[in-house]
C-alpha positions in Angstrom: 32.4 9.8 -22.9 29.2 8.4 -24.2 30.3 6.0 -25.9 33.1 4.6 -23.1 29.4 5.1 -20.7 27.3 2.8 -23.5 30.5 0.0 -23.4 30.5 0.2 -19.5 29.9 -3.3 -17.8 27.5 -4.0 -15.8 24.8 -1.5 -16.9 22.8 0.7 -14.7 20.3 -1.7 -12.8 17.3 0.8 -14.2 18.2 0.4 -17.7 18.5 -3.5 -17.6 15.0 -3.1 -15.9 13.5 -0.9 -18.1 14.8 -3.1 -21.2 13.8 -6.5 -19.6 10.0 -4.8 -18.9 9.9 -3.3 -22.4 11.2 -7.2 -24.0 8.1 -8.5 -21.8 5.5 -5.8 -23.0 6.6 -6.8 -26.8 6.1 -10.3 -25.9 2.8 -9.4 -24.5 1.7 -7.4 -28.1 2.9 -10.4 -29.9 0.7 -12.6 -28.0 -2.4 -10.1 -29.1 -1.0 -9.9 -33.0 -1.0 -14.2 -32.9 -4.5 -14.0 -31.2 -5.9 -12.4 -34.5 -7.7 -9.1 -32.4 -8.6 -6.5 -34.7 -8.4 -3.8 -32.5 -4.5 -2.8 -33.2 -4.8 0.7 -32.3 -6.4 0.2 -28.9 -3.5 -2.1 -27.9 -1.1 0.2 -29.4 -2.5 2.9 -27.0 -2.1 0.3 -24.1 1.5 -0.4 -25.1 2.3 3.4 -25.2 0.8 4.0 -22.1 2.3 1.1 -19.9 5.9 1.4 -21.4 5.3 5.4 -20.4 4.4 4.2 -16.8 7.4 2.0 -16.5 9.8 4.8 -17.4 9.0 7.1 -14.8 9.7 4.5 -11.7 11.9 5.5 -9.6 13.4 3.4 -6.8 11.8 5.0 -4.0 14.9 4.5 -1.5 16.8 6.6 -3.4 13.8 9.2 -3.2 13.8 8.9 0.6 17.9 9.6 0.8 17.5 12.3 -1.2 17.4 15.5 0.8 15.2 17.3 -1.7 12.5 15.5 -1.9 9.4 17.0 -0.3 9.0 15.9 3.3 5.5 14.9 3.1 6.1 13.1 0.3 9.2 11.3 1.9 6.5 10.6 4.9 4.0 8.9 2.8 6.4 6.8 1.0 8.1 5.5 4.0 4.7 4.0 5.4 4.4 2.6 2.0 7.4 0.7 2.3 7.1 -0.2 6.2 3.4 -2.0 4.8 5.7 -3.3 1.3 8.1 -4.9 3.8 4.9 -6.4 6.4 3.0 -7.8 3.4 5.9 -10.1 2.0 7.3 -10.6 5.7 4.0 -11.1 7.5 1.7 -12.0 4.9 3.8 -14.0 2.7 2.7 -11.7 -0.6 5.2 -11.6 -3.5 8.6 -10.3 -2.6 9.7 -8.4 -5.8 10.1 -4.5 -6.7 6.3 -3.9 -7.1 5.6 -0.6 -4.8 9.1 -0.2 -3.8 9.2 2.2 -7.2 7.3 5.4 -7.6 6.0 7.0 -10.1 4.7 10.5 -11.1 2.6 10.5 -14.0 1.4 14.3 -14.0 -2.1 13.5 -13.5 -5.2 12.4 -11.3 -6.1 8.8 -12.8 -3.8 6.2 -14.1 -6.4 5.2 -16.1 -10.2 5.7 -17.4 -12.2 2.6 -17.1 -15.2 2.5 -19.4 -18.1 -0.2 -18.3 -21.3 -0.6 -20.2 -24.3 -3.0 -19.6 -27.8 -3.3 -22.0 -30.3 -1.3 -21.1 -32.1 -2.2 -17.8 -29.7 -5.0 -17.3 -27.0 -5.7 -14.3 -24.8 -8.2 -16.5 -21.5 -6.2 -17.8 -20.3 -6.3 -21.2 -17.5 -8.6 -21.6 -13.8 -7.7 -22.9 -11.0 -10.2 -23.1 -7.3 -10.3 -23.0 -4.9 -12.7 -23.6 -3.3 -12.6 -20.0 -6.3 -11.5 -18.0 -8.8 -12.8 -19.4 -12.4 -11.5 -19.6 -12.9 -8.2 -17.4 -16.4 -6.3 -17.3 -14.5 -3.1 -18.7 -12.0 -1.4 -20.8 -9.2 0.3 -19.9 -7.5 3.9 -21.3 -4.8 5.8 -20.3 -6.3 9.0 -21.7 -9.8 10.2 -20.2 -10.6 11.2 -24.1 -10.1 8.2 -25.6 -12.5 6.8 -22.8 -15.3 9.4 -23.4 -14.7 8.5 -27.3 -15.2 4.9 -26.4 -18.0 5.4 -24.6 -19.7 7.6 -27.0 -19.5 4.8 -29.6 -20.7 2.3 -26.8 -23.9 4.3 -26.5 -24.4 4.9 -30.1 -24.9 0.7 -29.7 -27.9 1.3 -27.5 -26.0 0.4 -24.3 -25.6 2.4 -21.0 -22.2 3.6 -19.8 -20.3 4.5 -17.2 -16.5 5.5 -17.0 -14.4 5.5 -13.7 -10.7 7.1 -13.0 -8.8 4.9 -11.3 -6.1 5.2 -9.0 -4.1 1.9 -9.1 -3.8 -1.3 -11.1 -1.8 -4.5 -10.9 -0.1 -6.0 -13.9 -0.3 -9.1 -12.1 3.3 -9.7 -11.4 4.4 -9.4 -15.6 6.1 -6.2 -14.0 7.3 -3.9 -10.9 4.1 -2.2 -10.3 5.2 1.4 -9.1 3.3 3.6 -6.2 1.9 6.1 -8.0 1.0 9.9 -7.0 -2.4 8.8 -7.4 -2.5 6.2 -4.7 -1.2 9.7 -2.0 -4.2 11.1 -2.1 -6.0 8.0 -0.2 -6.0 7.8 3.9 -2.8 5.9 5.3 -5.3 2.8 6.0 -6.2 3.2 2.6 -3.0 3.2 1.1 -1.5 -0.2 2.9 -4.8 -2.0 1.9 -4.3 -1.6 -1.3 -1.1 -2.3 -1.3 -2.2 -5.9 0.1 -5.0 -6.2 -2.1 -2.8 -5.6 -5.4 -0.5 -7.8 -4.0 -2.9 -10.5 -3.7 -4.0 -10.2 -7.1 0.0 -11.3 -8.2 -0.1 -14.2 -5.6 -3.5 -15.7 -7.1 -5.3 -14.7 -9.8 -7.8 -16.6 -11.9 -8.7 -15.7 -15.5 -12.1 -14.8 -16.8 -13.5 -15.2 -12.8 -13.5 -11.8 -11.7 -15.9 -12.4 -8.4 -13.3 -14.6 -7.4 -10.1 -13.1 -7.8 -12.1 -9.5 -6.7 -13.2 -11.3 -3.7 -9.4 -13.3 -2.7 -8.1 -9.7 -2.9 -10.7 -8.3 -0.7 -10.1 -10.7 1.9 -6.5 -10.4 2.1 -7.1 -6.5 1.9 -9.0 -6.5 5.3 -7.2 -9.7 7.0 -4.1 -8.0 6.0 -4.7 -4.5 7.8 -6.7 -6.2 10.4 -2.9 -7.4 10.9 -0.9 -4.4 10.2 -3.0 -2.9 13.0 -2.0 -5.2 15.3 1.5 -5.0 14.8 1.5 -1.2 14.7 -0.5 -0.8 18.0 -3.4 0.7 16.1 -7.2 0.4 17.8 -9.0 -2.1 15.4 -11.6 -0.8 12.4 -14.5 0.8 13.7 -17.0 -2.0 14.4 -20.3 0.2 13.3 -18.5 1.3 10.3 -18.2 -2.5 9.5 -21.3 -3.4 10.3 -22.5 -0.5 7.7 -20.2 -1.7 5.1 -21.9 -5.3 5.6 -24.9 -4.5 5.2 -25.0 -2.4 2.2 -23.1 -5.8 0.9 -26.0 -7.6 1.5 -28.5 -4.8 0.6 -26.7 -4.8 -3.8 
């Protein structure tokens, strides 16, 4: 019965997870409380929204044994965890559960960044956080919370601009999950990213976002410059590089 099920030793390996992820998201809202930010209900919509995210992983070898899970998802999944297994094997990235879990959240962002600048000026307004430091944007898991930041933003005198976004990285405080989100990119697409999220676990650097930005980056392209190798694929196109370099240097 339930009960003889709630006594039952050793737990179910997702519910041990899921508690263990929810004890270090607590720990995380404590460090904000002790930090003395005012803005409780924006963190409180951040805790909501990542403990929501966590709780719809699922391990995504179970999805591919499964005989009912769509086929074309089942093919996209398995080149995600062929590229999982080549970044820690090859590339010596962090070997842990992040993108060997999926996730379906039921929509086409994760989340809705919101940036803003002064008027006629390139340099970002600043937010900071305990853990990542100070980021040129802020985050929402609900594209109407974003538009109300915004709205406020402007009423400021500053210019905005808000972005969906696909993917983050929690910077190894948990088990990032693939999400639907991330299937709607290319295949090369989808195992760069995978490297560059990675990256951002192995090394990051608070309040230097150029750096930590450009580390990712590099391991991105080194990374599939790699995986192409090793899967027998022609390298990148070396005009479309060229491009790409260029309008680097043009911004």
């Amino acid at each position: 019965d339930s009960r003889a099920d709630a006594l039952a030793w050793p737990p179910d390996q997702s519910r041990v997870t899921l508690m263990f992820d929810a004890l270090r998201w607590l720990a995380l809202t404590a460090t904000v409380l002790l930090s003395g930010c005012s803005t409780l209900d924006y963190y409180s919509h951040l805790a909501k929204g990542q403990l929501q995210l966590l709780q719809a992983r699922e391990p995504i070898a179970k999805l591919l044994e499964n005989p009912a899970t769509d086929p074309s998802l089942k093919q996209r999944l398995a080149l995600a965890q062929q590229a999982r297994t080549f970044a820690s094997a090859q590339l010596s990235l962090p070997n842990n559960d992040s993108y060997r879990l999926y996730a379906d959240i039921q929509r086409p962002f994760v989340v809705w960044n919101v940036f803003a600048t002064p008027e006629f000026s390139l340099s970002p307004e600043l937010h900071c956080f305990p853990i990542a430091g100070c980021v040129a944007y802020s985050g929402f898991y609900s594209q109407a919370r974003a538009r109300g930041a915004a709205a406020l933003l402007k009423q400021q005198g500053l210019d905005t601009y808000q972005a969906g976004i696909e993917a983050y990285s929690t910077l190894g405080w948990f088990d990032d999950p693939l999400l639907n989100t991330m299937l709607r990119w290319s295949d090369e697409r989808l195992v760069a990213v995978i490297f560059h999220e990675l990256a951002h676990q192995q090394l990051y650097v608070a309040d230097d976002t150029a750096f930590n930005e450009s580390f990712a980056s590099f391991v991105e392209h080194e990374g599939l410059r790699q995986w192409r190798t090793k899967q027998g694929l022609p390298p990148s196109d070396p005009q479309g590089e060229q491009q790409r370099e260029q309008f680097i240097a043009l911004i």
